[in-house]
VODOVO-547340 format. One record per residue: x, y, z of N, C-alpha, C, O in turn. Coordinates in steps of 0.1 Angstrom, whole numbers, plus 5000, padded with zeros to 4 digits. Each point is the difference from the previous one (the first is absolute). Example, Ala and Ser with C-alpha at 12.3 -4.5 7.8 and 13.67 -1.06 7.14 Angstrom:
2
513249435078499150125000500950125000501050005007498650114986500950115000499250115008500550115001
***
This chain:
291
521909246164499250094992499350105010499849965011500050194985499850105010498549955000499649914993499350195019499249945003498950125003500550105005498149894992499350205004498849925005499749885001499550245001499149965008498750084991498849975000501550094997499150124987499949954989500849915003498950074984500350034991499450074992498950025004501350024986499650144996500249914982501149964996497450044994499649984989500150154996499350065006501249994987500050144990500049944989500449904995498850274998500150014985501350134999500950035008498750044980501250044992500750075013499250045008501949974993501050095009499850005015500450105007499049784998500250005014500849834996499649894997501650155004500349835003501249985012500649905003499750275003500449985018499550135003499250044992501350045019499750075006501750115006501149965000498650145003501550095001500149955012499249925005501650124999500849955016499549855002499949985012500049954983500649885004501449955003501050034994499049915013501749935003500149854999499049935002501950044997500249864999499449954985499349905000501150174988499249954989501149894995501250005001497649904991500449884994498850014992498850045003502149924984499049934987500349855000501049955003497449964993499949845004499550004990499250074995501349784999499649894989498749925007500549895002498350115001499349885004499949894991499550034990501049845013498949944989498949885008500149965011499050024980498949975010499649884990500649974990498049955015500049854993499250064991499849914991499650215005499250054991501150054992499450044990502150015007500850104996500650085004500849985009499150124986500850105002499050135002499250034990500950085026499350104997499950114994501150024993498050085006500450134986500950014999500549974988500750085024501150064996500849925016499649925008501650154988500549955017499750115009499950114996499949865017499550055012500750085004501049994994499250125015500850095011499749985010498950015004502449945007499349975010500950115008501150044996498250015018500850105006498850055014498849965002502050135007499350045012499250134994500350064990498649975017499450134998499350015015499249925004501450215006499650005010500449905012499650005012501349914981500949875011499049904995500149895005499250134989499149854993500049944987499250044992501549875006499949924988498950004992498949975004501650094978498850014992500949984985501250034998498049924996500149914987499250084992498850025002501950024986499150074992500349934985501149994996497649954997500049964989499150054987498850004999502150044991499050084986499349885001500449895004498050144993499049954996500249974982499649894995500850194997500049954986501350024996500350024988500849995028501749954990500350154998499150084999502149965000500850135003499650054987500349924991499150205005500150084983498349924996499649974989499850005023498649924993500149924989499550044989501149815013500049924987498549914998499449964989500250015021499049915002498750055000499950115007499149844987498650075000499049925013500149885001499450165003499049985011500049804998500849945007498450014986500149904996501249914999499849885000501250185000501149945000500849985008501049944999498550135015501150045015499649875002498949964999502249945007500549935005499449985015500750045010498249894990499550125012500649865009501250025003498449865002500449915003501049995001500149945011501050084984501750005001500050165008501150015006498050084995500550125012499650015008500450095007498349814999500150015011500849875010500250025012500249874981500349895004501450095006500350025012500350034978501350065002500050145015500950045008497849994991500350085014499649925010500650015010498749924989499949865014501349945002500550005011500249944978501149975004501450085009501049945003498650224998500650055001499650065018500550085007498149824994500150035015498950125002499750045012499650054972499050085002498549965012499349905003500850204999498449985012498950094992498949954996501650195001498950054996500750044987501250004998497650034991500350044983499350145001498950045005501649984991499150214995500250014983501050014994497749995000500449984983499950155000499150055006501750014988499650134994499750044987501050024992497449995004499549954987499350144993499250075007501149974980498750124996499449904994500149894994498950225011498549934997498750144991500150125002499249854992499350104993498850045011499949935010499150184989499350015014498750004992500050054989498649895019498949964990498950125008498850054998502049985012498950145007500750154998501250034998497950035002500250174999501350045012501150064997498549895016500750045016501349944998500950045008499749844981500949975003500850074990499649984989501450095012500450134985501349905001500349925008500450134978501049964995500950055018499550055010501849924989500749985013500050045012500850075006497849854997499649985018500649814998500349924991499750085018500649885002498749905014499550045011500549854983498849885007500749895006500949934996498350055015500349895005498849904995499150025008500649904984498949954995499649905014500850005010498349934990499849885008499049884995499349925006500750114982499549874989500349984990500750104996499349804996500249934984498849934995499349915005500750164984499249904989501149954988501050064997498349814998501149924995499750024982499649904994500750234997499549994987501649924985500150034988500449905020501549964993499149844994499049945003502150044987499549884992500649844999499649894997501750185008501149914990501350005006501149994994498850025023501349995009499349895013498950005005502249914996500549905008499550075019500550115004498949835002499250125012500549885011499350025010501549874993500049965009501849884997500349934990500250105019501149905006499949854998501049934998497750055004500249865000499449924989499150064994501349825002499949934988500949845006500949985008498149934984501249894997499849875011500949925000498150065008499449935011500150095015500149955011499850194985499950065016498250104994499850064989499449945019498950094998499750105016499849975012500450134982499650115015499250134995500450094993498449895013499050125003499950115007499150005009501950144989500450065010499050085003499350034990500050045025499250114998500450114997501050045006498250064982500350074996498750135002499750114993500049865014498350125002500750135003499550104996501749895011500850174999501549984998500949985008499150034975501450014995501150125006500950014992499250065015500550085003500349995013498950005006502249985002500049995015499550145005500250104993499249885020499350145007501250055006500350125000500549765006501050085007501050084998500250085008500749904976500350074995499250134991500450114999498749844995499450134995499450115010499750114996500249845020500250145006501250085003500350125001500449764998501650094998500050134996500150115005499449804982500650064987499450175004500550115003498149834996498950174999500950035012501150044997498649965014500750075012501250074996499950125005501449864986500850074998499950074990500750104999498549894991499750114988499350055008500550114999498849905009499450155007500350075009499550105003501849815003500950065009501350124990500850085006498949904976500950104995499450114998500750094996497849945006499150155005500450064983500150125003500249884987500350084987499349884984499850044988500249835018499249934992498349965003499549975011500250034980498149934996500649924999501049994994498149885019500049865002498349975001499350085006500249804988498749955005500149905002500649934992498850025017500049885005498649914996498850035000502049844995498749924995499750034985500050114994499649765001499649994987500449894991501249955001498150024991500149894991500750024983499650074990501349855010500649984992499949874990500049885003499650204983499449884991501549984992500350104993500549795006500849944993499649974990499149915000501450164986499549924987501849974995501150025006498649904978500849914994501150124999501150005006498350094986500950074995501049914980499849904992501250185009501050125002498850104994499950095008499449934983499250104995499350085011499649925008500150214994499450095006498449955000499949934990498750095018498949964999499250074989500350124998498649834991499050094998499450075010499950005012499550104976498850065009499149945004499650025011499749894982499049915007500549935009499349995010501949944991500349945016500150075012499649985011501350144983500250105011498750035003499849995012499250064982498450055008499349875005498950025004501849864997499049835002500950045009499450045009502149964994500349995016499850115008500149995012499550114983499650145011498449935002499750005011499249934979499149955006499649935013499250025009502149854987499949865011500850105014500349955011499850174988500750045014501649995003500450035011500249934980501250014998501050145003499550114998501549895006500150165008501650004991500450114997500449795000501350014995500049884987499249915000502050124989500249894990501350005000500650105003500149764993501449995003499849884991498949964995502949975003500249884999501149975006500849994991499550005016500949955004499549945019500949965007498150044997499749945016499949864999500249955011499749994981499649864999500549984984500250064989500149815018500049915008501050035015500149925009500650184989501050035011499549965013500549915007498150204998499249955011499649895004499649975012500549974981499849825001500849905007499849915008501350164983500849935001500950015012500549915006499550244995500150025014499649945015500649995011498449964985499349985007499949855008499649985012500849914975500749904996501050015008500149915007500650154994501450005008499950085011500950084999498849935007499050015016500950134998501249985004498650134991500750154995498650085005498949974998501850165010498850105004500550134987501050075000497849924989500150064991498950145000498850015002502150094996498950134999500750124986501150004996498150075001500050084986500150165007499350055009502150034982499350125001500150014984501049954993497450145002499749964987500450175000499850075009500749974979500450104996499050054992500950034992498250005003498850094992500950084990500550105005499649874983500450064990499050054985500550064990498449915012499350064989498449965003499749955011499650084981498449935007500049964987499650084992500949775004499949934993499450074987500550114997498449844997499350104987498450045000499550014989499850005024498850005000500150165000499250074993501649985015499750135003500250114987501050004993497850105005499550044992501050154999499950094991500849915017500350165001501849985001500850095002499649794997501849975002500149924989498949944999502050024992501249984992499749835007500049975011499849964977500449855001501049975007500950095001499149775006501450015002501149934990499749924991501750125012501050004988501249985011499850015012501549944982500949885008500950195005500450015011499650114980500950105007499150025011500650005010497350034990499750045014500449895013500050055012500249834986500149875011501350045006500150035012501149964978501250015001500550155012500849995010498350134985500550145005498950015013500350115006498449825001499850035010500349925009499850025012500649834982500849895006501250045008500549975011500050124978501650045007499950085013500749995010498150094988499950145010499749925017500450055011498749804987500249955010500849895007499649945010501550044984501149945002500550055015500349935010499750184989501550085015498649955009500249935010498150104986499249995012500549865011500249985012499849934969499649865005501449945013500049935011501150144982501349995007499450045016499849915008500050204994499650075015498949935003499350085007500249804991499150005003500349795009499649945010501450024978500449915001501250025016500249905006500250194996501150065006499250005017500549985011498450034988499350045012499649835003500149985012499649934982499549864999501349955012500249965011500350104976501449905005500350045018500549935009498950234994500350015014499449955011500549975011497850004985499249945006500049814999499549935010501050014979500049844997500249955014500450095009499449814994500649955012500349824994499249924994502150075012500649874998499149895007499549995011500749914976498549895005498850025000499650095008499649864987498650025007498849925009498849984998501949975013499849925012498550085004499049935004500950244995498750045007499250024987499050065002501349924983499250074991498849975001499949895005499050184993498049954999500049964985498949944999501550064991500449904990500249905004500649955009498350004978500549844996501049994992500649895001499750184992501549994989500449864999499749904993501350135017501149925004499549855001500649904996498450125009499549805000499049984991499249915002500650194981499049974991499849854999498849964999502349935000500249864996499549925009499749884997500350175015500049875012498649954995500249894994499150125005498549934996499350034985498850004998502350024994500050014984500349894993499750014988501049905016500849884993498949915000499649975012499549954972499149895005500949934996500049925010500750054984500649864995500849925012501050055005498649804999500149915009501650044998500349974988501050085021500949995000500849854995501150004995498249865009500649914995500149994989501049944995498150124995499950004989500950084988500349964989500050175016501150104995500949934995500049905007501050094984500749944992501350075009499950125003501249805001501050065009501050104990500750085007499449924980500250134992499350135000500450124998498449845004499050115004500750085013500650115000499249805009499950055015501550065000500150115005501249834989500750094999500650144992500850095003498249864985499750164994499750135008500650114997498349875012498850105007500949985009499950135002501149845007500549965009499750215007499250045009501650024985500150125007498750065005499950085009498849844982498650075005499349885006499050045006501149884995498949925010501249885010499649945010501650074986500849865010499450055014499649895001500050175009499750045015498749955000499450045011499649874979498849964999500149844995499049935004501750024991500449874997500949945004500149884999500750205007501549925009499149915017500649945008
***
């Protein structure tokens, strides 16, 4: 099975990138299922990157429904290091306009009714989560959106995840511009989590496509405005992903991230005790901790 080092969560119409070489489409299947759609795996820049629809090729899946556990298990299996979700998001401040594009560097958790953690069944693990976003990659990230000198990038900000599929009221949207909330989305979480769970260096570029419905002087938002300034930053997100990929470096033996070892001191459950179906379930995320 081919193998990347990137992988790349998109929504509508990022699901590879032009000039890649070496493309293959992959079946994952994983102990949770099957993910949104099948994977692309291929080089970009001589570096292996995996690009998977977030809600499945033609958008079949509603926020609530992505498979989120079956996509990331499936890019770990595939040998990913770092994930880049590329998500629109509504914007809760004036400075952030419909298509500037954010590097966020927080989550708040407003979802109801999705599965937020890998483990179950006699395994318990407490991961730290005080910064859902790796630093290391999200300077990447900013560093090359501002290295393309023709896009608005800002760096930093909090992203409030609600349930969805429905767009926010007005009264929530003015209660999250209160609590300080700077972006709205659904789709970061449980991904970030989960991410995170699987020792994955996860970072966002959030695409700003409407200012949700508080703002008094712009058009609610509606699935053609998401759709048409989503598109406009697609080629960004491409050139932007393109530059990652030049800078990535194979392994992360020097990273200042914890990423990579979220688990080593996250597992409470007495290993004797783990049920040996268990331990070989999780096998791909904790065997280097129990063997």
């Amino acid at each position: 099975m081919p193998e990347a080092v990137i992988g790349v969560i998109g929504g509508s119409g990022l699901y590879q990138m032009e000039g890649m070489s070496e493309v293959e489409e992959i079946q994952v299947e994983t102990p949770f299922g099957a993910p949104s759609d099948v994977i692309t795996v291929g080089k970009v820049e001589g570096v292996p990157m995996a690009f998977l629809p977030r809600h499945g090729r033609g958008h079949r899946l509603s926020p609530s429904e992505v498979p989120v556990r079956a996509n990331i298990w499936a890019l770990k299996s595939l040998g990913v290091q770092y994930v880049v979700s590329v998500s629109a998001v509504g914007s809760l401040r004036e400075d952030y306009a419909p298509r500037d594009l954010v590097i966020p560097d927080q989550l708040f958790d407003r979802t109801k009714s999705r599965v937020n953690s890998f483990f179950e069944g006699g395994i318990v693990v407490h991961c730290p989560f005080a910064d859902p976003f790796c630093p290391d990659l999200s300077t990447l990230l900013l560093q090359s959106a501002q290295e393309l000198g023709d896009v608005t990038v800002h760096e930093g900000g909090t992203y409030v995840c609600m349930e969805g599929p429905l767009f926010s009221t007005k009264a929530e949207s003015n209660t999250n511009r209160k609590l300080g909330f700077d972006l709205i989305g659904m789709t970061a979480l449980p991904e970030a989590k989960l991410a995170r769970e699987a020792e994955l260096c996860y970072g966002m570029i959030a695409c700003v496509t409407d200012y949700d419905c508080w703002h008094d002087t712009h058009d609610a938002v509606t699935v053609e405005m998401v759709v048409a300034n989503l598109s406009a930053n697609v080629a960004n997100a491409q050139r932007i992903l393109r530059a990652v990929a030049q800078k990535v470096a194979f392994g992360r033996e020097d990273a200042a991230c914890q990423c990579g070892t979220a688990l080593a001191s996250a597992i409470m459950t007495d290993p004797s005790r783990i049920p040996t179906d268990v331990k070989e379930k999780y096998s791909l995320l904790v065997e280097k901790y129990l063997s």
